[in-house]
C-alpha positions as CSV (number, residue, x, y, z in Angstrom):
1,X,-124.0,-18.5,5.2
2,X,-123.2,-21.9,3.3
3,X,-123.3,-21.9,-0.4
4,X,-124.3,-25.2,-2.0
5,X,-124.3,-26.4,-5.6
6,X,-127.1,-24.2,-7.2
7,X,-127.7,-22.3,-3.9
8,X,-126.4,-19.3,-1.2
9,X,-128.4,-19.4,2.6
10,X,-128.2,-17.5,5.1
11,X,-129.9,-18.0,8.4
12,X,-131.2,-15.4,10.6
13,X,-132.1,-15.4,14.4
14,X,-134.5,-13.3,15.2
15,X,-135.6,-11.5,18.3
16,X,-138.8,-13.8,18.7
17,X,-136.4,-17.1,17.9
18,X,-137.6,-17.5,14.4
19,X,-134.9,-18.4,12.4
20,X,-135.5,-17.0,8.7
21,X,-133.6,-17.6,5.8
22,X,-132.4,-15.5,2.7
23,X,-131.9,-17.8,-0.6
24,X,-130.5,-16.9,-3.5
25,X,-129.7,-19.2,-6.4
26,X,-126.4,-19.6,-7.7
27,X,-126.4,-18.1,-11.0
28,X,-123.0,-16.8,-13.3
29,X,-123.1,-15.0,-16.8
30,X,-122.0,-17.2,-19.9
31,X,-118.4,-15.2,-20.1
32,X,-117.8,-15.6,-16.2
33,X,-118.4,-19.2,-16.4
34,X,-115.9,-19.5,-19.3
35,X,-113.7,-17.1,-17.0
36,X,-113.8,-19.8,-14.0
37,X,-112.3,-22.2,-16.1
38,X,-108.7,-20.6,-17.0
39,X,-106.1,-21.3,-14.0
40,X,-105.5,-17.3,-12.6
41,X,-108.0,-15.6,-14.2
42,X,-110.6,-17.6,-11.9
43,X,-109.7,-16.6,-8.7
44,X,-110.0,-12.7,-9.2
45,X,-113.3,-13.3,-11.1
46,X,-113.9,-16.0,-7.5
47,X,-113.2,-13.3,-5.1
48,X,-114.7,-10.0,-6.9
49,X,-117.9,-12.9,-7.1
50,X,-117.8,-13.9,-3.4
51,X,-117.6,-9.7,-2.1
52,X,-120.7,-9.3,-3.9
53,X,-122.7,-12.0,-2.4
54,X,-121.1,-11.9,0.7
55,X,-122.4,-7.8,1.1
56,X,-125.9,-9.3,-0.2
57,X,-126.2,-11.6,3.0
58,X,-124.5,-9.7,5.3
59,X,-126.9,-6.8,4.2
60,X,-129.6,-8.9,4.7
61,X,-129.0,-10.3,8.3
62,X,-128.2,-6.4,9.5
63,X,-131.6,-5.5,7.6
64,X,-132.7,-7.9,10.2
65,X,-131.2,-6.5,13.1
66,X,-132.2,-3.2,12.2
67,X,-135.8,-4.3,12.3
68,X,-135.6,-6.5,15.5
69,X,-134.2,-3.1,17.5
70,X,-137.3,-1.1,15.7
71,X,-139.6,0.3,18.5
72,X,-142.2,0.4,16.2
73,X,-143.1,-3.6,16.3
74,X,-147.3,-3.7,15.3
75,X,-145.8,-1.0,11.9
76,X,-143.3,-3.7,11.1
77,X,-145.8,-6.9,11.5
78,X,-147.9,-4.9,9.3
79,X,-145.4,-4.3,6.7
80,X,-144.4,-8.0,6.6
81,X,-148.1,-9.1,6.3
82,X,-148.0,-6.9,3.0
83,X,-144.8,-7.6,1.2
84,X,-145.1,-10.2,-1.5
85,X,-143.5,-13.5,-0.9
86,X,-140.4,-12.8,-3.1
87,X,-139.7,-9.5,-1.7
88,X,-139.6,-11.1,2.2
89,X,-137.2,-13.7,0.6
90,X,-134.7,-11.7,-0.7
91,X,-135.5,-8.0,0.5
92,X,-133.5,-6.7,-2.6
93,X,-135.0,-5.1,-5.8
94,X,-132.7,-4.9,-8.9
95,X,-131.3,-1.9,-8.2
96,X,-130.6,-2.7,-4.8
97,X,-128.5,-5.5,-5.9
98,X,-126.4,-3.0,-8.4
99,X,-125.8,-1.0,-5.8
100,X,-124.9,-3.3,-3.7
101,X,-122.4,-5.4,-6.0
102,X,-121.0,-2.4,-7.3
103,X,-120.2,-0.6,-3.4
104,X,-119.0,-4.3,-2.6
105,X,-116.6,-4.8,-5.8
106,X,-115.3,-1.3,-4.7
107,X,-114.6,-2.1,-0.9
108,X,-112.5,-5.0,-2.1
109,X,-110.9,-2.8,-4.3
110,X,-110.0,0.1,-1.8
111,X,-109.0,-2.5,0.8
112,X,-106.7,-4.2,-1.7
113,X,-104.7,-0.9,-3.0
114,X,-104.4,0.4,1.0
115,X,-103.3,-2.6,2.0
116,X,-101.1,-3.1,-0.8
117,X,-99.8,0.6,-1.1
118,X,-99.6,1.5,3.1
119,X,-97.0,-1.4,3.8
120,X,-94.5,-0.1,1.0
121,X,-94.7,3.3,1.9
122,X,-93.9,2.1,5.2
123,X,-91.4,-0.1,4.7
124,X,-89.8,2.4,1.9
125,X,-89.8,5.7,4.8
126,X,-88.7,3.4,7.5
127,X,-86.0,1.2,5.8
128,X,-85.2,2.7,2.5
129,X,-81.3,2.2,3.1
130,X,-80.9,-1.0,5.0
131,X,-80.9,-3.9,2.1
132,X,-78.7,-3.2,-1.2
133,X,-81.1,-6.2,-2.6
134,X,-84.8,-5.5,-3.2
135,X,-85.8,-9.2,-1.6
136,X,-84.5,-7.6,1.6
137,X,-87.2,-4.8,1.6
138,X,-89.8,-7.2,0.2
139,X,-89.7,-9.1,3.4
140,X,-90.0,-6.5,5.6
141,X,-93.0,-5.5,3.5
142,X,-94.2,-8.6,3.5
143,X,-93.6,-8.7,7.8
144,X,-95.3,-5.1,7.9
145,X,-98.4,-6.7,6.1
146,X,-98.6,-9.8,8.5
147,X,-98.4,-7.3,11.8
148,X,-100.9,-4.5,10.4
149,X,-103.3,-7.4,9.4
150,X,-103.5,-9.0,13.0
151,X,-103.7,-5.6,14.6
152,X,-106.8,-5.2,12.6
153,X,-108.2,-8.2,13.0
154,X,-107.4,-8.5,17.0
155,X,-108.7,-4.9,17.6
156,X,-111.9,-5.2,15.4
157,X,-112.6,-8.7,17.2
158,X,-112.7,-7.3,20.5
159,X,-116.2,-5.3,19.4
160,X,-119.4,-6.8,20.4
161,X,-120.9,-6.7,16.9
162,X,-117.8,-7.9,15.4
163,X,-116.9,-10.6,18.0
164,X,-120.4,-12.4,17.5
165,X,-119.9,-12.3,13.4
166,X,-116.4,-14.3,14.3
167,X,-118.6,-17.2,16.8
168,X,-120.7,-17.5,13.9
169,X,-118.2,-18.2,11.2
170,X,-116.7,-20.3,14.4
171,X,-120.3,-22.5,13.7
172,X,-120.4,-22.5,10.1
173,X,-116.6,-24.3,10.0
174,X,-118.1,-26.7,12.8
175,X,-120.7,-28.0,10.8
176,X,-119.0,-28.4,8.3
177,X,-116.4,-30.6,9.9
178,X,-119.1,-32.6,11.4
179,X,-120.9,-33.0,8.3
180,X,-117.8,-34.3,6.1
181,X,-116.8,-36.2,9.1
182,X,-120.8,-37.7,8.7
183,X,-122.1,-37.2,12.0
184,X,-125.6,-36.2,12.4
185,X,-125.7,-32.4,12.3
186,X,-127.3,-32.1,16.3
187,X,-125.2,-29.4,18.5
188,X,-123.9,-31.5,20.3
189,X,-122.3,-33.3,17.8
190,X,-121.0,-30.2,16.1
191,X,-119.2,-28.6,19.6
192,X,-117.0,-31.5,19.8
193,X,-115.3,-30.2,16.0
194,X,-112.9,-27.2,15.6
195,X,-113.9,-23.6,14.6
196,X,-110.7,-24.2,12.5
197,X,-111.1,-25.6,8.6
198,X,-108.5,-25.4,5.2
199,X,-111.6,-24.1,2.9
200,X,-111.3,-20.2,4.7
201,X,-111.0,-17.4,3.4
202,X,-108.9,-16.6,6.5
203,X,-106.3,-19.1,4.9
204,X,-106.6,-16.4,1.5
205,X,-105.5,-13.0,3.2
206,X,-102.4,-15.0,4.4
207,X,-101.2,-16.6,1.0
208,X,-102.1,-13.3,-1.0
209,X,-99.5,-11.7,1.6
210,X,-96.5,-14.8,1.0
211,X,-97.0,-14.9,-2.6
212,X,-96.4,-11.3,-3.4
213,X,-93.5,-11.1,-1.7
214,X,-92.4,-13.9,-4.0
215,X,-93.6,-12.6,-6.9
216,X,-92.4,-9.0,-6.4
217,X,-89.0,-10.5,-5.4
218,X,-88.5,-11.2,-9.1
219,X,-85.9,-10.0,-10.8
220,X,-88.2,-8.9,-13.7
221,X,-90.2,-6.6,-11.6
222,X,-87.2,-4.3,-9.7
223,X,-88.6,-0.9,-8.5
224,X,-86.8,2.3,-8.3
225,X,-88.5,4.6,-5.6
226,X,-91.4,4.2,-3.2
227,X,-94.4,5.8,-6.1
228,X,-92.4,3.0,-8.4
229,X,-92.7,0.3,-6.0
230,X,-96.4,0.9,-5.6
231,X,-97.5,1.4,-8.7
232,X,-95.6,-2.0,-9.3
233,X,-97.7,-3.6,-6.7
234,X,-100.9,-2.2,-7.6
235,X,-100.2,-3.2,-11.5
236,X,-99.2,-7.1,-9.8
237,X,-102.3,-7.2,-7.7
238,X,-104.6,-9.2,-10.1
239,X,-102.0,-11.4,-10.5
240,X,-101.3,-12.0,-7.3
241,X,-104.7,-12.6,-6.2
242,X,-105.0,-15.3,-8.9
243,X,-101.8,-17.3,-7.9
244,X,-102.5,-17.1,-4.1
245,X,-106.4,-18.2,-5.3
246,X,-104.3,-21.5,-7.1
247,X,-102.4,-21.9,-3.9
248,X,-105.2,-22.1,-1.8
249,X,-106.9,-24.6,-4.1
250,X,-103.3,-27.0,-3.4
251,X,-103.5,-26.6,0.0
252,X,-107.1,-28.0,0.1
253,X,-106.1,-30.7,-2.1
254,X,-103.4,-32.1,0.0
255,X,-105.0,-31.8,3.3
256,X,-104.8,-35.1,4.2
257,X,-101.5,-36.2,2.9
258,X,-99.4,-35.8,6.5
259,X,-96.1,-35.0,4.5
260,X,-98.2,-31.8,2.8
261,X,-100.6,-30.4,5.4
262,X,-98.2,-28.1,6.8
263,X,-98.9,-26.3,3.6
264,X,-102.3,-25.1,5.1
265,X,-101.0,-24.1,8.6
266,X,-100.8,-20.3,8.2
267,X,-103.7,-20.0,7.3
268,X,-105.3,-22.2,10.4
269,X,-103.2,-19.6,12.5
270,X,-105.0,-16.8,10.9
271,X,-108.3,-18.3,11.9
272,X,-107.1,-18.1,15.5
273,X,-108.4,-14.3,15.2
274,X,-111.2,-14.7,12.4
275,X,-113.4,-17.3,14.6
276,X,-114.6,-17.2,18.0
277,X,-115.8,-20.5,19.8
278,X,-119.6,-20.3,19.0
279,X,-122.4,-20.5,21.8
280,X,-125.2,-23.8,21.2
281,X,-127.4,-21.0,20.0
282,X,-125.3,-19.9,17.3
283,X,-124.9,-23.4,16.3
284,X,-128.3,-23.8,16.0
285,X,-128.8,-21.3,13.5
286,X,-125.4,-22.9,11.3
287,X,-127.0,-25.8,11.2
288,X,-130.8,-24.6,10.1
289,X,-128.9,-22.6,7.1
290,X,-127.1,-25.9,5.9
291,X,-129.5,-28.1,6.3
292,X,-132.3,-26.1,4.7
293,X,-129.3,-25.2,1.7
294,X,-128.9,-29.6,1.5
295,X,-132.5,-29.0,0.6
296,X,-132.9,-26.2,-1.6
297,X,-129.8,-28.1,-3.6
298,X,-131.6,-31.4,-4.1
299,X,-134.9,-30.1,-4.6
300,X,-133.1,-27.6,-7.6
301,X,-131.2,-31.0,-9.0
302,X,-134.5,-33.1,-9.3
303,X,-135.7,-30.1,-11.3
């Protein structure tokens, strides 16, 4: 998926080789807009905004898949011939896409308070007496974060399904390096570039987890007792998402100052798990979806 200036693609592979594309113009209420523009506030309005569509796409490429592995292929041709053209664009009515903002805005959300409220149980039942100083336990939190987050991701990334999903965000950070780097987009032009790239949201999960221990470490926000300490951190969450949203936005600033790019490492290390080295194929289809979004985005500007 690559989002462009007035437009989100995503490009499909399917069965037959037919790559097909979902498009969906880029398109935020008056208040949201006027949201995006105060420092904070804009990245939790950013990342609730970026669940959504992400859940849209990835719904529609496993809406693919379930049709490639139908049995039933002359039923599904015939249902294709059918469907008008907007529908086999998108494949989502409007109530499809309420449902499936709201069941995305609430994932986020559940992940957020487990992961925010598992670690400080654990920390609080495993090491409740060793610090006198609450920046003590807030690094070990912090540590218990950092190891529970690579055991997910190292154990999910060993799955088939999962393991292809990491090749192909592997592809989409290729291309992009090759195309800001302005080599024609060919694959093999795009192999030669990393899987790795400072504009992740890999390099996200990692800041949210060092700023709230900074944050929490503040004198201003001292808890007494583990249901304390978590609803603390649940309280601090919005907050914490829109500072560590600020911090990735410096990182990618100061990229290429050598002094400064050390800012953006842990995150890099992060994608070590989050991307996979893609195959040619999956290249291929990374490079349809940007190129055809490069068009989409200067047709829509001549408009």
């Amino acid at each position: 998926m690559f989002q462009g200036k007035h437009v989100n693609v995503t490009a499909v592979r399917r069965k037959n080789d037919e790559i097909v594309f979902f498009e969906v113009p880029r398109t935020t209420q008056r208040s949201l807009q006027l949201l995006k523009k105060i420092p904070i506030v804009r990245g939790v309005v950013g990342i609730l905004e970026s669940s959504v569509k992400g859940s849209q796409h990835l719904n529609f490429s496993m809406e693919a898949y379930a049709e490639d592995e139908s049995e039933d292929d002359a039923a599904k041709k015939e249902v294709k011939k059918e469907a008008p053209p907007a529908e086999k664009k998108s494949g989502f009515g409007v109530g499809m896409v309420i449902s499936v903002a709201a069941a995305a805005i609430l994932s986020f959300i559940a992940g957020k308070v487990i992961f925010t409220g598992v670690p400080a149980a654990l920390e609080e039942l495993l090491f409740s007496g060793l610090f006198e100083s609450s920046v003590g336990h807030n690094l070990l939190e912090g540590l218990i974060k950092i190891i529970l987050l690579l055991a997910y991701l190292y154990f999910i990334s060993m799955t088939p399904l999962i393991k292809r999903l990491f090749q192909y965000h592997g592809a989409e950070h290729k291309v992009i390096s090759a195309y800001e780097a302005g080599e024609e987009l060919t694959i093999q032009n795009v192999q030669k570039y990393s899987r790795l790239h400072y504009r992740c949201g890999s390099s996200f999960m990692v800041f949210t987890i060092i700023v709230g221990v900074i944050i929490y470490s503040l004198p201003i926000f001292e808890w007494q007792g583990l249901w304390d300490r978590i609803v603390i951190r649940l309280a601090l969450l919005p907050l914490v998402l829109g500072v560590s949203y600020e911090v990735l936005r410096v990182t990618n600033a100061v990229r290429d100052l050598p002094i400064l790019r050390f800012l953006g490492f842990p995150g890099l290390w992060l994608q070590l798990l989050t991307t996979k080295e893609p195959k040619d194929e999956q290249v291929a289809v990374s490079i349809a979806s940007f190129n055809r979004m490069r068009e989409l985005d200067q047709q829509m500007s001549k408009s």
